[in-house]
C-alpha positions as CSV (number, residue, x, y, z in Angstrom):
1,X,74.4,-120.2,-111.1
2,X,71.5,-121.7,-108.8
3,X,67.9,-121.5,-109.9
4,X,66.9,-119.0,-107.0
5,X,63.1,-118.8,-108.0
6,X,59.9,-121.0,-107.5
7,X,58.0,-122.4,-111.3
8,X,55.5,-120.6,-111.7
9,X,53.1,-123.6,-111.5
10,X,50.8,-122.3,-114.6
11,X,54.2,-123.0,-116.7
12,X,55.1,-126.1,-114.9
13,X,51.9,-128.1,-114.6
14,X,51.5,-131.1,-116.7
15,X,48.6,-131.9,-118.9
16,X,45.8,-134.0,-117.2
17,X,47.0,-137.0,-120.2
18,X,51.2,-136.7,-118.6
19,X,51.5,-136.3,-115.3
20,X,53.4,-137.7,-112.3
21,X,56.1,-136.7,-109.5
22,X,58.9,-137.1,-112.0
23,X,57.0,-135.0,-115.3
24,X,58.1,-131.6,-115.8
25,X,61.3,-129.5,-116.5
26,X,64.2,-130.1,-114.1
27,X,67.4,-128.1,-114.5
28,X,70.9,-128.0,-112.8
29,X,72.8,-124.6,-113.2
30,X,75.6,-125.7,-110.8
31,X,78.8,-124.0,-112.1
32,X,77.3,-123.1,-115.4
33,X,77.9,-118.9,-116.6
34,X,74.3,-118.5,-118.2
35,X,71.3,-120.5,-118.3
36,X,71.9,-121.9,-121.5
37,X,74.7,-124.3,-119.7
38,X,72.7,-125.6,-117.3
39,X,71.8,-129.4,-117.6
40,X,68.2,-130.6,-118.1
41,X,65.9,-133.4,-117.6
42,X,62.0,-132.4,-119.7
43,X,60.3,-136.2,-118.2
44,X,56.7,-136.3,-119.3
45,X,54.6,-139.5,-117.1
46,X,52.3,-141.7,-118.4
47,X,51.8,-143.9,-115.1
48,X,55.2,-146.0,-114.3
49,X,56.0,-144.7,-117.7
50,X,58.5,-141.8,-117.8
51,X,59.8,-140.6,-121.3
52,X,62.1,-137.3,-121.5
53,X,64.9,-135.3,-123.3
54,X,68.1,-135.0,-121.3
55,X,71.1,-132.6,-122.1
56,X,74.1,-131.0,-120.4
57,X,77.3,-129.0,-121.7
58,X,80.9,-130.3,-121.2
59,X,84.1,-129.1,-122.7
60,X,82.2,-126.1,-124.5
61,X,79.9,-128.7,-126.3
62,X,76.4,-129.7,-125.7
63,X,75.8,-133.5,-125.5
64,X,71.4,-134.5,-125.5
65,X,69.0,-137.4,-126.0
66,X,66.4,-139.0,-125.2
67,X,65.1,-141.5,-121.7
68,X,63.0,-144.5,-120.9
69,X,62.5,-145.2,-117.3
70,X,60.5,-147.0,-115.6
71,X,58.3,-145.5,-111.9
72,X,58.6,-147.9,-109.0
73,X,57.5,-145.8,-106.4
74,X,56.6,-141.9,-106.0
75,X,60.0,-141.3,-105.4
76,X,62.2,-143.8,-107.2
77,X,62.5,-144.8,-111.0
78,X,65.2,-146.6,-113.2
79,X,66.0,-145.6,-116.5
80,X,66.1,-148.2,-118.8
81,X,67.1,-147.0,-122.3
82,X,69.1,-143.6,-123.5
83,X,69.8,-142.4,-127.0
84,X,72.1,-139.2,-128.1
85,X,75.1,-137.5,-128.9
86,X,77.9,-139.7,-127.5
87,X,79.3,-138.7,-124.6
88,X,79.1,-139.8,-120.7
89,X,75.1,-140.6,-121.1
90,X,75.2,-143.1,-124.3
91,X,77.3,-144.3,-127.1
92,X,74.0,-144.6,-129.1
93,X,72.7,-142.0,-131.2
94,X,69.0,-141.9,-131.8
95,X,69.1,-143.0,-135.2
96,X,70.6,-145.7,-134.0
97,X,68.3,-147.0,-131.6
98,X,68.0,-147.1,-128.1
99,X,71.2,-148.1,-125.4
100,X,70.1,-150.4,-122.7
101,X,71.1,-149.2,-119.1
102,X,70.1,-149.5,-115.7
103,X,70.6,-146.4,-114.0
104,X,68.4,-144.4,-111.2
105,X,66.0,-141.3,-111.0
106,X,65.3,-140.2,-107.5
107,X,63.2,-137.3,-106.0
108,X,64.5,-136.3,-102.8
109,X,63.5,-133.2,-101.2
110,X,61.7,-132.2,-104.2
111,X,64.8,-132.2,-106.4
112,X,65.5,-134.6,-109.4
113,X,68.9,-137.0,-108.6
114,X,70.5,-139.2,-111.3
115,X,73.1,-140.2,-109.5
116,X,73.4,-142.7,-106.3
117,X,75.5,-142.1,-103.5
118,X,77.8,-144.6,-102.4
119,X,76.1,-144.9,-99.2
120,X,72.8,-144.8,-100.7
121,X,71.4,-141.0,-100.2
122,X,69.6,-139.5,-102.5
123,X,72.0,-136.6,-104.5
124,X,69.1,-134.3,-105.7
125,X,70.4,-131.3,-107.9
126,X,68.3,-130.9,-110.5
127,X,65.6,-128.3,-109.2
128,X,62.5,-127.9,-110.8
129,X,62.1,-125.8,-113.7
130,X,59.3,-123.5,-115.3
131,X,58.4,-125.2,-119.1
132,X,56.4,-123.5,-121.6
133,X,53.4,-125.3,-122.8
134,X,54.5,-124.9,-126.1
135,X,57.8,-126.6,-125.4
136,X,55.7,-129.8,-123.8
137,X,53.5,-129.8,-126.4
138,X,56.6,-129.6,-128.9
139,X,58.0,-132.8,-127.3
140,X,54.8,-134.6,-126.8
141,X,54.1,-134.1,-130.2
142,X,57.3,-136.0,-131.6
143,X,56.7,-140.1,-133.2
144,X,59.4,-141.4,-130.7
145,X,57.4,-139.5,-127.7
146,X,54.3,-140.8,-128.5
147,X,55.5,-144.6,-129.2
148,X,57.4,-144.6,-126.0
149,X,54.2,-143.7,-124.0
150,X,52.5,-145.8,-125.7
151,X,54.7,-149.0,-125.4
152,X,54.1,-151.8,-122.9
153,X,56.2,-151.4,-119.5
């Protein structure tokens, strides 16, 4: 099930303190029955700094964690560190600590990728998303959220 409707951009804009081409929600409903099996990116950005909650379904369970990555242009970042239920993202759960990895974040014709193509092209599927303020606030509000904004590049 494709996302067939713009964000309403009152529920997707980022506070004045987060923002950047890669905050907000981003969500993939490719083959998914209901909403609540798409996958999802929430990235809030703090300059080159982008901090976020990932999650996705496979074999009827839901895997989700946490990002670092880092901004190197307006359309390209790497993320640097993952947390979470075990599964294809990380072998580290949160209380753990953080996994290191090097693995990209695109924008390409104003989609989210997380994947590279063998040839290089950009694979954007994750669409943008509405969010509720509440729900940003929520996540902005959490220790790690407001460490890993704050921590040095």
């Amino acid at each position: 099930m494709a996302v067939t409707s713009a964000p309403s951009a009152a529920l997707n804009a980022p506070p004045a303190s987060a923002s950047g081409p890669f905050a907000g929600a981003w969500s993939s409903c490719d083959g998914a029955t209901s909403p609540a099996e798409c996958s999802r990116y929430l990235l809030i950005q703090r300059g080159e700094r982008i901090c976020g909650t990932w999650s996705y379904l496979a074999s009827g369970q839901t895997f989700e964690g946490r990002l670092v990555a880092h901004a190197t242009s307006e359309t390209k970042a790497r993320r640097t560190q993952v947390c979470g239920r075990p599964g294809s993202e990380t072998d580290t759960e949160c209380a753990d600590g953080w996994q290191n990895v090097d693995a990209p974040l695109r924008l390409c014709d104003g989609k989210l990728s997380d994947l590279a193509a063998t040839d290089g092209a950009c694979l954007g599927v994750y669409q943008a998303a509405p969010v509720l303020p509440a729900e940003r606030a929520a996540l902005e509000a959490q220790p790690w959220m407001a460490a890993c904004l704050a921590a040095p590049l």
